[in-house]
PyMOL Python script that loads the backbone (N, CA, C, O; Angstrom):
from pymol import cmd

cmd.read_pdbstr("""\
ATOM      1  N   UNK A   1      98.587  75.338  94.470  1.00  0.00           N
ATOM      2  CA  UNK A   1      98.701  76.690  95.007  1.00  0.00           C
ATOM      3  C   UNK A   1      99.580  76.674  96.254  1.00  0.00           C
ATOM      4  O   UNK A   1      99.713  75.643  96.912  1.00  0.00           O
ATOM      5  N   UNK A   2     100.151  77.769  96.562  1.00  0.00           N
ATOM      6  CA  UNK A   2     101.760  77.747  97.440  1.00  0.00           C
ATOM      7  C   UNK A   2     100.394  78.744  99.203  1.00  0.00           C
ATOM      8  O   UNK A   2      99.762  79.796  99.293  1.00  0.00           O
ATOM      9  N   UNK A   3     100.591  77.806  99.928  1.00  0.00           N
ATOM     10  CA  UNK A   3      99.644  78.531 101.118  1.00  0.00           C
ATOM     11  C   UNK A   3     101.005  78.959 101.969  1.00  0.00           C
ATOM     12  O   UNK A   3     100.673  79.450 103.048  1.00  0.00           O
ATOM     13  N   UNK A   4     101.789  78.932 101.869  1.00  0.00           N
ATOM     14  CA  UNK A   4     103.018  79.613 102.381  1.00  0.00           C
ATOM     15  C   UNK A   4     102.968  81.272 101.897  1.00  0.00           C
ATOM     16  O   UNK A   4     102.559  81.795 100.861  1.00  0.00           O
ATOM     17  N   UNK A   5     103.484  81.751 102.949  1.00  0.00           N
ATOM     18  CA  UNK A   5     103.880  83.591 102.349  1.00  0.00           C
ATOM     19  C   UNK A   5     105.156  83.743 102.389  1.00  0.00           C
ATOM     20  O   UNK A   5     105.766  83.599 103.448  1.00  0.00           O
ATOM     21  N   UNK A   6     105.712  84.032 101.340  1.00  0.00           N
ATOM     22  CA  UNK A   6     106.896  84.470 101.294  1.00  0.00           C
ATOM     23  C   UNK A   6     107.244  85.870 101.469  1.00  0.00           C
ATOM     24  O   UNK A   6     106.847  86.704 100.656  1.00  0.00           O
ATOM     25  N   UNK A   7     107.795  86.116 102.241  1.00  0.00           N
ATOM     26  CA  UNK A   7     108.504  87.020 102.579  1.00  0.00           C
ATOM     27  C   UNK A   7     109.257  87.900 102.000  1.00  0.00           C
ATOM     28  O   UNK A   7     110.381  87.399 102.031  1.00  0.00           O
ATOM     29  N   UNK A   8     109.325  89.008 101.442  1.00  0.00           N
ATOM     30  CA  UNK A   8     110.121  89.897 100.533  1.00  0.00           C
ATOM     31  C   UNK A   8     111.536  90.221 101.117  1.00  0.00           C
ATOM     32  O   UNK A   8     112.611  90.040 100.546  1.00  0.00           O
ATOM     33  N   UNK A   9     111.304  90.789 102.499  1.00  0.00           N
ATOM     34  CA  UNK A   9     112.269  91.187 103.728  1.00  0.00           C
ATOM     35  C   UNK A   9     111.901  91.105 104.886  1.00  0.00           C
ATOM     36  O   UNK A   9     111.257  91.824 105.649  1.00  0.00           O
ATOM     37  N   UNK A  10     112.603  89.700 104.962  1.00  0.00           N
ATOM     38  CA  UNK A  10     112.224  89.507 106.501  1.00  0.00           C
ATOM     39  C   UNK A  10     112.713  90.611 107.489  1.00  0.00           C
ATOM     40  O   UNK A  10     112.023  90.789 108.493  1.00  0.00           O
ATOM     41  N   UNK A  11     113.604  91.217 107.347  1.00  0.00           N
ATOM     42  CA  UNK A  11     114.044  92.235 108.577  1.00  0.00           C
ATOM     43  C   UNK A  11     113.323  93.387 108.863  1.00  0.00           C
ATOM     44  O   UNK A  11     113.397  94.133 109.840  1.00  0.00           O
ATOM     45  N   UNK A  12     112.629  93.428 107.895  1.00  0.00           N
ATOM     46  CA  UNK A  12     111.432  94.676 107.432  1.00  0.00           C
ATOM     47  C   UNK A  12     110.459  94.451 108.165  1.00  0.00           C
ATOM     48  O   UNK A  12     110.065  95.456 108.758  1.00  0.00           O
ATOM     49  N   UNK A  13     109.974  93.637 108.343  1.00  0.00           N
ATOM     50  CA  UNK A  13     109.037  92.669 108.767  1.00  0.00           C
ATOM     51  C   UNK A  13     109.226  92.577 110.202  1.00  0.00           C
ATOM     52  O   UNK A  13     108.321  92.886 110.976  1.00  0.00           O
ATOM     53  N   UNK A  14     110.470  92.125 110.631  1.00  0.00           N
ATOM     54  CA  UNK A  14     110.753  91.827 112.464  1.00  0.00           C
ATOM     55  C   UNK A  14     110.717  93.047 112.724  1.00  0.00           C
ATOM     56  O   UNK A  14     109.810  93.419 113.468  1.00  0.00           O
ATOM     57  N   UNK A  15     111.776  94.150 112.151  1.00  0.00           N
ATOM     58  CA  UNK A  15     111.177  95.672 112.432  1.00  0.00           C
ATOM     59  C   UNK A  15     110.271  95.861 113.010  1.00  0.00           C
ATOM     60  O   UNK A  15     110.149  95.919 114.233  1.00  0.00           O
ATOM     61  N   UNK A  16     108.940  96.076 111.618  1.00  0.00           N
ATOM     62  CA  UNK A  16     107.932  96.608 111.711  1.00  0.00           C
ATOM     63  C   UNK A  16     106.841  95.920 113.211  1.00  0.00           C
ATOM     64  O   UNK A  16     106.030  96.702 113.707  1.00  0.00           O
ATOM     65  N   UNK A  17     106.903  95.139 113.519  1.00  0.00           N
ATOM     66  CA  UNK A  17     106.200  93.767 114.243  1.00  0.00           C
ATOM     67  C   UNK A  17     107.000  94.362 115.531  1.00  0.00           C
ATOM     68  O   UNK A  17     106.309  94.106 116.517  1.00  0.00           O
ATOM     69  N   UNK A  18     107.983  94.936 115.846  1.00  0.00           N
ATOM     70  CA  UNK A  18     108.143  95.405 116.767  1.00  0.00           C
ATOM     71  C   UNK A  18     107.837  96.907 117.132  1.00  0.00           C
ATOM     72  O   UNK A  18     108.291  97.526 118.094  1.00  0.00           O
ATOM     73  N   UNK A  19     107.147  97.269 116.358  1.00  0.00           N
ATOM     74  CA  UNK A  19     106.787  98.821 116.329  1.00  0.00           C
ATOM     75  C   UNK A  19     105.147  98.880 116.611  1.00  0.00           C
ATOM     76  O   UNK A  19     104.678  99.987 116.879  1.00  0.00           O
ATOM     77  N   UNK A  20     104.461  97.989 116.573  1.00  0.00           N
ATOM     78  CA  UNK A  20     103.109  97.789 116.620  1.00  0.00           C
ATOM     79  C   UNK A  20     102.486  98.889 117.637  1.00  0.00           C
ATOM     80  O   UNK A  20     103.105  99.184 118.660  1.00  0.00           O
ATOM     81  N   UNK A  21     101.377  99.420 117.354  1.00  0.00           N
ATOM     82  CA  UNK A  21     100.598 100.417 118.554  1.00  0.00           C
ATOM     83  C   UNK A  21     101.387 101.429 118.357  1.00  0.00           C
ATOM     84  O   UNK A  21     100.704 102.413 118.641  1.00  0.00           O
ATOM     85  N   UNK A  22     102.684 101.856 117.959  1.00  0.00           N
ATOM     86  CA  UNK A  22     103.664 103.265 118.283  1.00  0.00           C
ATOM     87  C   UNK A  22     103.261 103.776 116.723  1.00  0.00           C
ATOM     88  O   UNK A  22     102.755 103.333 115.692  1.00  0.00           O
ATOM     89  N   UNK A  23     103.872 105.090 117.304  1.00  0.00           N
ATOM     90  CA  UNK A  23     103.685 106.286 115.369  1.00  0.00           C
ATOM     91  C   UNK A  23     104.901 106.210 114.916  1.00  0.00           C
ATOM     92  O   UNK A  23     106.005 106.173 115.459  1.00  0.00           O
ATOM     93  N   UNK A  24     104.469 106.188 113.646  1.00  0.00           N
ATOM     94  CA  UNK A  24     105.095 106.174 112.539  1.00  0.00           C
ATOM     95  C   UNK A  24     105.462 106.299 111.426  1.00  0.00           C
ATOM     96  O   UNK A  24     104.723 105.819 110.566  1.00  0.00           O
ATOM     97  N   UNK A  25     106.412 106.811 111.094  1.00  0.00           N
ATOM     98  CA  UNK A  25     106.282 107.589 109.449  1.00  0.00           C
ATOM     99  C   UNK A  25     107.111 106.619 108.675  1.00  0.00           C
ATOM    100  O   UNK A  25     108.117 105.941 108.882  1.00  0.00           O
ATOM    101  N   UNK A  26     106.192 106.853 107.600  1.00  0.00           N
ATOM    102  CA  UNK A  26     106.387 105.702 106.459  1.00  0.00           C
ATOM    103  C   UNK A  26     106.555 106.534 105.451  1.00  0.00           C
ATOM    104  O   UNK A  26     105.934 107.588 105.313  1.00  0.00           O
ATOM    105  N   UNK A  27     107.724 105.931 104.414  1.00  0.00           N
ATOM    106  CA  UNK A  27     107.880 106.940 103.073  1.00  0.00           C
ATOM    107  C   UNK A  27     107.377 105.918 101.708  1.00  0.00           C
ATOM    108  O   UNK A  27     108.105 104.948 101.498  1.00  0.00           O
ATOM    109  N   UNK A  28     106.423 106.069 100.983  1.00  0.00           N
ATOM    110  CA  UNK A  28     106.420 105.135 100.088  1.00  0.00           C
ATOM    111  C   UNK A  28     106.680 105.832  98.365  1.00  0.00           C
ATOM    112  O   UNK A  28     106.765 107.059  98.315  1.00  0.00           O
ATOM    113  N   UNK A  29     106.765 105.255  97.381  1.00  0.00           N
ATOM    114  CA  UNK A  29     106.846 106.097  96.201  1.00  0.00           C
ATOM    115  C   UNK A  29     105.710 107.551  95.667  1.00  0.00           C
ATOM    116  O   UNK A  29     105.957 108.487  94.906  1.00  0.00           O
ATOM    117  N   UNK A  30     104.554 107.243  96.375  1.00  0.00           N
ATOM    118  CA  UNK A  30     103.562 108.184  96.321  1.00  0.00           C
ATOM    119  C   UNK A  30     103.839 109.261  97.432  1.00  0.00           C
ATOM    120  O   UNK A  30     103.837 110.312  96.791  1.00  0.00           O
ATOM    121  N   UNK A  31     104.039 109.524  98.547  1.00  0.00           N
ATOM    122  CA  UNK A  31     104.674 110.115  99.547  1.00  0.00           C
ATOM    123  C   UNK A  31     104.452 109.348 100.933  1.00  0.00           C
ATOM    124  O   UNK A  31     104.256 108.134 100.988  1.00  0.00           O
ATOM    125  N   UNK A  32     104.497 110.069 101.886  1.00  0.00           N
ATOM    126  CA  UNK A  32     104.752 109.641 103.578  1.00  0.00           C
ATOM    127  C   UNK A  32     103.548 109.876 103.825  1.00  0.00           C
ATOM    128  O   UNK A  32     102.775 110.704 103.343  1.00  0.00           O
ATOM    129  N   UNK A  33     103.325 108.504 105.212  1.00  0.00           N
ATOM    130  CA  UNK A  33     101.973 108.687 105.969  1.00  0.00           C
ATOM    131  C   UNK A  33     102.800 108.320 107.427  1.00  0.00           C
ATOM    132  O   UNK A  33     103.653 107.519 107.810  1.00  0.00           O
ATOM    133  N   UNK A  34     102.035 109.362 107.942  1.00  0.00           N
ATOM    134  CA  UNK A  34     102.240 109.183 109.643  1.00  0.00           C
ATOM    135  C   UNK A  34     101.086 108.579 110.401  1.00  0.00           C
ATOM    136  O   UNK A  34      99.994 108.772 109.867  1.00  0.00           O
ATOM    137  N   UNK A  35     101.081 108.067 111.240  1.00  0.00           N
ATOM    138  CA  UNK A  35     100.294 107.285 111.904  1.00  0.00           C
ATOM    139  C   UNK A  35     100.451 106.406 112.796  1.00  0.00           C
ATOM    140  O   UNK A  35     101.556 106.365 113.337  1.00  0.00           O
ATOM    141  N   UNK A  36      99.561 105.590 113.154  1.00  0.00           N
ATOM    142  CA  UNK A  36      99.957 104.711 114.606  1.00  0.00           C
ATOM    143  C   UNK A  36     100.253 103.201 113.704  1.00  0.00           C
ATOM    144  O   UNK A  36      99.336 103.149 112.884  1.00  0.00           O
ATOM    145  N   UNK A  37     100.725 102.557 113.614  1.00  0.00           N
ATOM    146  CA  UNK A  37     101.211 101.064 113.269  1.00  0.00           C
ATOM    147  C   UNK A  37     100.320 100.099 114.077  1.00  0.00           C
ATOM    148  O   UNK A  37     100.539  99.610 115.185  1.00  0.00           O
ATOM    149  N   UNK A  38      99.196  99.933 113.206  1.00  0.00           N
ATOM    150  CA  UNK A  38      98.083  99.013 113.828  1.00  0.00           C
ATOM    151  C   UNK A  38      98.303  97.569 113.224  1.00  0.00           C
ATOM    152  O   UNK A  38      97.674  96.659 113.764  1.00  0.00           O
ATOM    153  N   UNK A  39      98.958  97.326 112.381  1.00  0.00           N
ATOM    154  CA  UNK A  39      98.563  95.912 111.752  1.00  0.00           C
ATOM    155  C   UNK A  39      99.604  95.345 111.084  1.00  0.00           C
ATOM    156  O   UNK A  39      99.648  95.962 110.019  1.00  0.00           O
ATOM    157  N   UNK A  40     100.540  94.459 111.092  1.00  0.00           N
ATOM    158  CA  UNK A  40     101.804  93.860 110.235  1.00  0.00           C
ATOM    159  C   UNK A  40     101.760  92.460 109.839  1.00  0.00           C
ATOM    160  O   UNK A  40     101.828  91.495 110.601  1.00  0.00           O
ATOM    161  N   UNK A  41     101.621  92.440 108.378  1.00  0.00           N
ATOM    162  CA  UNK A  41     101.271  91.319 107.903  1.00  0.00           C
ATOM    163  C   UNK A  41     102.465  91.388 106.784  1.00  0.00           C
ATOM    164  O   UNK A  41     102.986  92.443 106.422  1.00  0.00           O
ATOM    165  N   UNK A  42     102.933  89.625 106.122  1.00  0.00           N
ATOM    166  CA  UNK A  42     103.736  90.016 105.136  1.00  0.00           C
ATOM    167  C   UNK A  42     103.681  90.235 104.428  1.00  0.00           C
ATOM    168  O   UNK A  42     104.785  90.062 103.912  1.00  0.00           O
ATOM    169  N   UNK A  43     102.789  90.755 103.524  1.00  0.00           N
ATOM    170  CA  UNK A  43     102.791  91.877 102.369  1.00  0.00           C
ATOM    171  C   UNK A  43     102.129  93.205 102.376  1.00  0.00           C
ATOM    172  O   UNK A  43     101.741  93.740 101.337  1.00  0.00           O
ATOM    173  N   UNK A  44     101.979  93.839 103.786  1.00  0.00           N
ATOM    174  CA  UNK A  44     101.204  94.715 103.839  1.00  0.00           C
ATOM    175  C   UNK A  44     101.156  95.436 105.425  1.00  0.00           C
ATOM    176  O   UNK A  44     101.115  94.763 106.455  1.00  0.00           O
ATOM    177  N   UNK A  45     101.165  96.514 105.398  1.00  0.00           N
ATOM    178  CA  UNK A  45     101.281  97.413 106.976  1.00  0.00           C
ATOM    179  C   UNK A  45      99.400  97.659 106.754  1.00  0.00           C
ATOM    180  O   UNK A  45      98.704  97.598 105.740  1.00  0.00           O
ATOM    181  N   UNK A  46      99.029  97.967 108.310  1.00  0.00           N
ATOM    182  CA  UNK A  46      98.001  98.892 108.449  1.00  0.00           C
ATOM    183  C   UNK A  46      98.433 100.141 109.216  1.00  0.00           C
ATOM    184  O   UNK A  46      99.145 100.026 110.213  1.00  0.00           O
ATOM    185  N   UNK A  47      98.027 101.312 108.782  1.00  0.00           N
ATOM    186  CA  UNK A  47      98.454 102.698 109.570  1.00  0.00           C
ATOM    187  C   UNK A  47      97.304 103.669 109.708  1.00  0.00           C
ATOM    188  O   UNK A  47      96.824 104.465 108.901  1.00  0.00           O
ATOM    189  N   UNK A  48      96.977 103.355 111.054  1.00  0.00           N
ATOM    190  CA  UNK A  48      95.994 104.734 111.125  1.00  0.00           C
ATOM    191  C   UNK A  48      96.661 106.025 111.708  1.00  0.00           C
ATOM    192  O   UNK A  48      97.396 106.307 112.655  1.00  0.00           O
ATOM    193  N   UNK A  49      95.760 106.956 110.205  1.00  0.00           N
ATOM    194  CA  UNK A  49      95.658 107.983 109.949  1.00  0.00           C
ATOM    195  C   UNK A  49      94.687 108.941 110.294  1.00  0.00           C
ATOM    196  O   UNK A  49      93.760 108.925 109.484  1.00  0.00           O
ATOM    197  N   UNK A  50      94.502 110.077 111.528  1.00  0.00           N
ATOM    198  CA  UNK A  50      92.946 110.676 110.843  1.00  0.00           C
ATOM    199  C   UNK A  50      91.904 110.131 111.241  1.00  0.00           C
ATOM    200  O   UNK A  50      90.828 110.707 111.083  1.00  0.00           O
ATOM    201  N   UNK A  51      92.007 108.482 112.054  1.00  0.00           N
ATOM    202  CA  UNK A  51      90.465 107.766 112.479  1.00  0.00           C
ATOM    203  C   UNK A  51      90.250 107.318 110.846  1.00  0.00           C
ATOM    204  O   UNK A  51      89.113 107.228 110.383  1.00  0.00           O
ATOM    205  N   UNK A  52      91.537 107.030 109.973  1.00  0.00           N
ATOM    206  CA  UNK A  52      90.855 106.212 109.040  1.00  0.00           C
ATOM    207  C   UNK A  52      92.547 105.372 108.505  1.00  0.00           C
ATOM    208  O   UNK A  52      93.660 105.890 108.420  1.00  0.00           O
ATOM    209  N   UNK A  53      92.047 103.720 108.190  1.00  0.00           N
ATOM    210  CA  UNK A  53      92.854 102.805 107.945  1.00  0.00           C
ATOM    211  C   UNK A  53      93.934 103.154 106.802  1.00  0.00           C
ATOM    212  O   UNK A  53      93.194 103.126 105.818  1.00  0.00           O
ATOM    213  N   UNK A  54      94.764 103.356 106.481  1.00  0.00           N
ATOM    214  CA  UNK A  54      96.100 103.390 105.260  1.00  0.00           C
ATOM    215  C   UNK A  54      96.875 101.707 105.283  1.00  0.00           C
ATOM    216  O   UNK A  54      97.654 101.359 106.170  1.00  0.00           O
ATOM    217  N   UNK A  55      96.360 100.626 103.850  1.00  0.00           N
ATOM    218  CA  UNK A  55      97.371  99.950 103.633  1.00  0.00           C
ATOM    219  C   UNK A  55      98.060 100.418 103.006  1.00  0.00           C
ATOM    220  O   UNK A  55      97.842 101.256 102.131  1.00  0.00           O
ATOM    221  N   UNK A  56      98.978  99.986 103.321  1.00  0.00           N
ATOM    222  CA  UNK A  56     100.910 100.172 102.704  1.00  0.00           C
ATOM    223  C   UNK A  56     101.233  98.858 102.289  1.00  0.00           C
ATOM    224  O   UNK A  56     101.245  97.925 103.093  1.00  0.00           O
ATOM    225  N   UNK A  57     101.536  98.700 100.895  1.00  0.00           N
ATOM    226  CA  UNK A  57     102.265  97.199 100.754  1.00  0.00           C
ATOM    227  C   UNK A  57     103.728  97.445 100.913  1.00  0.00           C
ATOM    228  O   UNK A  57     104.363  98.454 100.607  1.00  0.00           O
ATOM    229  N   UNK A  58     104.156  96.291 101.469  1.00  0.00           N
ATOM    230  CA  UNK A  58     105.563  96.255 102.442  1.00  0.00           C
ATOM    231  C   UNK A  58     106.638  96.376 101.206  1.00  0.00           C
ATOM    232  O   UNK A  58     107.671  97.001 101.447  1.00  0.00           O
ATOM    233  N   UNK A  59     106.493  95.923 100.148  1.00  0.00           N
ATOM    234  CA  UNK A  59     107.421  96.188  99.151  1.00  0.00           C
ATOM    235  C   UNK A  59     107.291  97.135  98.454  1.00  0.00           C
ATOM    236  O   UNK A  59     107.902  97.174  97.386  1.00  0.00           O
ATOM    237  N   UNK A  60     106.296  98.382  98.928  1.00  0.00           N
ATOM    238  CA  UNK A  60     106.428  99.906  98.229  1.00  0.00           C
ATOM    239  C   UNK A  60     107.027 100.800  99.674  1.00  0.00           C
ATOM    240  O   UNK A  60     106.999 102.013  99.463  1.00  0.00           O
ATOM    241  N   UNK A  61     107.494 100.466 100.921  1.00  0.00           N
ATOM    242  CA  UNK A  61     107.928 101.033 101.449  1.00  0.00           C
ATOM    243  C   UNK A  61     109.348 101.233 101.055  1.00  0.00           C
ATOM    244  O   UNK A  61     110.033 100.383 100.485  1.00  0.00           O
ATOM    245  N   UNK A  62     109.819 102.675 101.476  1.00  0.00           N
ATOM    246  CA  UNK A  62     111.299 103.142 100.797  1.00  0.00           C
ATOM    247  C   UNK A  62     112.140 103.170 102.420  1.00  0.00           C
ATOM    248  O   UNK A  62     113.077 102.460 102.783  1.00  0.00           O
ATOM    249  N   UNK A  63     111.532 104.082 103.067  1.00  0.00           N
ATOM    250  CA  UNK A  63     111.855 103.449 104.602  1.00  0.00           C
ATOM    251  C   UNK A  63     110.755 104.426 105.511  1.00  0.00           C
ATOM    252  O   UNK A  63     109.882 105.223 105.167  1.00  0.00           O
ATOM    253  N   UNK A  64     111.259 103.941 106.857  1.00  0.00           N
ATOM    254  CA  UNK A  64     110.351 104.064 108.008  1.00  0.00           C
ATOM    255  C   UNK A  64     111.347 104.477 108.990  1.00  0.00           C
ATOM    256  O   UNK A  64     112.544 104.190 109.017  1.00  0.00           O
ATOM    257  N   UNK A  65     110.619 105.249 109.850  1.00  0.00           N
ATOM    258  CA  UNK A  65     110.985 105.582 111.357  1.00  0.00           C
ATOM    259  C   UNK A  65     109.969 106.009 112.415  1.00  0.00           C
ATOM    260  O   UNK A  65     108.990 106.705 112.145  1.00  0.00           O
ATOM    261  N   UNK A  66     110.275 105.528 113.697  1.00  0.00           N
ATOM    262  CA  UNK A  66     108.976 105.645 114.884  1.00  0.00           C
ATOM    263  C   UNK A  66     109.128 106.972 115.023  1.00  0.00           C
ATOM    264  O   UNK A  66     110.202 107.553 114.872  1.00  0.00           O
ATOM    265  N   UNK A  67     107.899 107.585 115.362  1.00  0.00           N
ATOM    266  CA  UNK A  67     108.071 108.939 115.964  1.00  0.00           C
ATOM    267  C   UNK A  67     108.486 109.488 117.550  1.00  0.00           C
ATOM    268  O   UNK A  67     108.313 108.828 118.575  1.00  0.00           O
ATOM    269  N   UNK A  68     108.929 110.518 117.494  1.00  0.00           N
ATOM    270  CA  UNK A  68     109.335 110.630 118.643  1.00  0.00           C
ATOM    271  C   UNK A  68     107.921 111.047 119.161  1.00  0.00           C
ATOM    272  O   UNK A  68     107.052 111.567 118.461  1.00  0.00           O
ATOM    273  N   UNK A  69     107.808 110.720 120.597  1.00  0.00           N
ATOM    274  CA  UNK A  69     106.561 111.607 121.661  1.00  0.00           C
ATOM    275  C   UNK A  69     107.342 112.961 122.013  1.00  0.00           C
ATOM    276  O   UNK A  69     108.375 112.903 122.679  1.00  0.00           O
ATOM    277  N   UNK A  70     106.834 114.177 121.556  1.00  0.00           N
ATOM    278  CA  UNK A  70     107.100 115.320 121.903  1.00  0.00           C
ATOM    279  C   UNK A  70     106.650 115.622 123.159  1.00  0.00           C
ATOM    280  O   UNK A  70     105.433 115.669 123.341  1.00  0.00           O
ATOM    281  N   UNK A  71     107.576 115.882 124.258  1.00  0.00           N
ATOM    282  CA  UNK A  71     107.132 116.707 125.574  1.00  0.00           C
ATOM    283  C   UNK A  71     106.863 118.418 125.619  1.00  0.00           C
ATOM    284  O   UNK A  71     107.666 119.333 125.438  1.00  0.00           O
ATOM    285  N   UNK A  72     105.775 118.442 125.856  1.00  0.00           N
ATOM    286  CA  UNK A  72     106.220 120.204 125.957  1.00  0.00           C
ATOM    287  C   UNK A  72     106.579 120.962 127.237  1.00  0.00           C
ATOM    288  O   UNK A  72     105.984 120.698 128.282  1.00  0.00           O
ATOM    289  N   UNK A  73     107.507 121.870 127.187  1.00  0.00           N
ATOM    290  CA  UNK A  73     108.287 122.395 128.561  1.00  0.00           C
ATOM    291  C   UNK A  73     107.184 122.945 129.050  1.00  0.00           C
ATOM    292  O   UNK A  73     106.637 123.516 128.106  1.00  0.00           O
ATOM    293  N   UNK A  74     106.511 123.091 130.107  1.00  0.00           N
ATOM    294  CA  UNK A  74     105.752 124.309 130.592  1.00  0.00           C
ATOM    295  C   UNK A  74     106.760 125.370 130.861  1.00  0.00           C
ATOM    296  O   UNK A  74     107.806 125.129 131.463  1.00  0.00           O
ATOM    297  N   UNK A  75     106.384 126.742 130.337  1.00  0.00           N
ATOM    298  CA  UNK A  75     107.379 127.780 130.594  1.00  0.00           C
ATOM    299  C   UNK A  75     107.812 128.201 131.964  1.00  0.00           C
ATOM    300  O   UNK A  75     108.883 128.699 132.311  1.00  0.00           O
ATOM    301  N   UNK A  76     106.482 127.817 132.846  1.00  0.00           N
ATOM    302  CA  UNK A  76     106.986 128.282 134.356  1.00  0.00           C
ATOM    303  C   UNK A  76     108.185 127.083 134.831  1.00  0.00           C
ATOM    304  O   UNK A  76     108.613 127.310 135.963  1.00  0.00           O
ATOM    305  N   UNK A  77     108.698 126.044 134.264  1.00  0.00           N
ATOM    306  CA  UNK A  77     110.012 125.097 134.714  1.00  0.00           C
ATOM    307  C   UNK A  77     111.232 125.890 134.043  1.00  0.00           C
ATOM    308  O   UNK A  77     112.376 125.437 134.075  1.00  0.00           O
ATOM    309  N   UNK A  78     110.873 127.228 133.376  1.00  0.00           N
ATOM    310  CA  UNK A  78     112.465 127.276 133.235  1.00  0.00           C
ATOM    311  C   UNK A  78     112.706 128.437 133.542  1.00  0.00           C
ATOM    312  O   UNK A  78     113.867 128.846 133.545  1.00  0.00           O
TER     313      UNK A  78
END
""", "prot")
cmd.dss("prot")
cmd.show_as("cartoon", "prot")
cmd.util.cbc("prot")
cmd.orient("prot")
């Protein structure tokens, strides 16, 4: 038995591993989950959603992007 993990995409991977704790939207063949990027392993994301866990396997992701933090203007600054 192979105790090595192979890697599908490694760049996917250094990505994701640098996104850890931040939000993030993920597109997979079933649709998109937004959430915070709690967990990066190589065959598999954790994303909380809602106060509840979403795995994602890393080779059904289509792509990803961090979310932006929205500021809101208070109206009395403008």
């Amino acid at each position: 038995m192979n105790d090595k993990w192979n890697l599908s995409d490694p760049y996917v991977y250094e990505a994701l591993t640098g996104l850890l704790n931040k939000s993030l939207a993920v597109q997979t063949p079933r649709g998109s989950v937004r959430g915070v990027l709690r967990k990066v392993m190589p065959d598999h994301i954790v994303i909380h959603m809602g106060g509840a866990p979403f795995y994602i396997r890393t080779d059904q992701i289509i792509w990803f992007h961090p979310e932006a933090v929205r500021i809101s203007q208070d109206s009395s600054d403008i």
